[in-house]
C-alpha positions as CSV (number, residue, x, y, z in Angstrom):
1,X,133.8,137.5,-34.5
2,X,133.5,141.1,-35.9
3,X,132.9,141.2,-39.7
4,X,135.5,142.4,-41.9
5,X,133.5,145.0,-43.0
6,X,133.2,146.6,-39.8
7,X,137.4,146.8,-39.6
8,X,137.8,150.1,-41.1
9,X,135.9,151.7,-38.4
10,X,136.7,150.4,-34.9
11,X,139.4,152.7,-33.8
12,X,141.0,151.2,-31.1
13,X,140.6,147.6,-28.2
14,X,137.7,149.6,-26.0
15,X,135.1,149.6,-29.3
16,X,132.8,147.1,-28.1
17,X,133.5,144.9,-31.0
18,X,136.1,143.9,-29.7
19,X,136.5,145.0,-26.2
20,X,133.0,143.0,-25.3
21,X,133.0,139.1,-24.8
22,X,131.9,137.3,-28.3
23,X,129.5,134.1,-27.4
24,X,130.7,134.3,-24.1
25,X,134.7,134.2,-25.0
26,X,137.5,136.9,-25.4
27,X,138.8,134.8,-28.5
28,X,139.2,137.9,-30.7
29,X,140.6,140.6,-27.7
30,X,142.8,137.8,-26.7
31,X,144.3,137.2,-30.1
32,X,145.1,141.3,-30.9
33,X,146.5,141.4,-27.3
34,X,149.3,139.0,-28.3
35,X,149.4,140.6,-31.6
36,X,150.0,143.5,-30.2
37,X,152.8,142.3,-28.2
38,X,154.6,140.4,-30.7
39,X,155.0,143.5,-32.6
40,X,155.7,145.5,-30.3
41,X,158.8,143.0,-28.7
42,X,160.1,142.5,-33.0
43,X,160.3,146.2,-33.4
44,X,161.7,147.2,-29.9
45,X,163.9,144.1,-30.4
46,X,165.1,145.4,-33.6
47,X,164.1,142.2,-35.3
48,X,164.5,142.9,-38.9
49,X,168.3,143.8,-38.5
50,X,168.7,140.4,-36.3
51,X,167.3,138.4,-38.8
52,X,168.9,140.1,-41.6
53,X,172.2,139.6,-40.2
54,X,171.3,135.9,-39.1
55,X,170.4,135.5,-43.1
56,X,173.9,137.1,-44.5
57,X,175.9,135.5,-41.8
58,X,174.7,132.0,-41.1
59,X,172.1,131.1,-43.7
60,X,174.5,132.7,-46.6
61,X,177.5,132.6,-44.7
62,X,177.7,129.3,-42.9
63,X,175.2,126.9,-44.8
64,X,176.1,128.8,-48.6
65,X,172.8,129.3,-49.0
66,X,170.5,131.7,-51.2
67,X,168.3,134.0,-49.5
68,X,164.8,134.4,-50.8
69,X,163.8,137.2,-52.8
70,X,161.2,139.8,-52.0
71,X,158.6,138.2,-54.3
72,X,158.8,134.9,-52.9
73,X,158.5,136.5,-49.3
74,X,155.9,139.1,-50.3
75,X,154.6,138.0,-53.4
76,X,155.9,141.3,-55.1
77,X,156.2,141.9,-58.5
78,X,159.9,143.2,-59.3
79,X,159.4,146.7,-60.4
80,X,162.5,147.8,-62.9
């Protein structure tokens, strides 16, 4: 695995950090390949406004729920 250190200053996939097989496995390319594409399908999906409707219409709406605030989903402090 590459360092965290060394994070800052690979640029993109072809550095050989990360482009090059670790121990004989593509482990860490693999796993920022799917990463990749995960966020790439929830923002050309337009994920946040499905999940925000899903929350006000079935989690609030349907089950009478409370949604959670930002600090328990980002561990925020509330600013006034």
């Amino acid at each position: 695995m590459c360092p965290k250190k060394e994070w800052e200053t690979i640029k993109d996939r072809q550095d050989p950090r990360v482009a090059n097989n670790i121990n004989g496995k593509s482990t860490l390319r693999t796993t920022l390949q799917v990463l990749t594409n995960c966020i790439r399908v929830l923002e050309e999906m337009g994920s946040d406004e499905v999940l925000a409707t899903w929350i006000k219409d079935i989690w609030v709406g349907k089950f009478g729920k409370t949604p959670k605030s930002r600090v328990a989903i980002f561990g925020e402090v509330a600013h006034a």
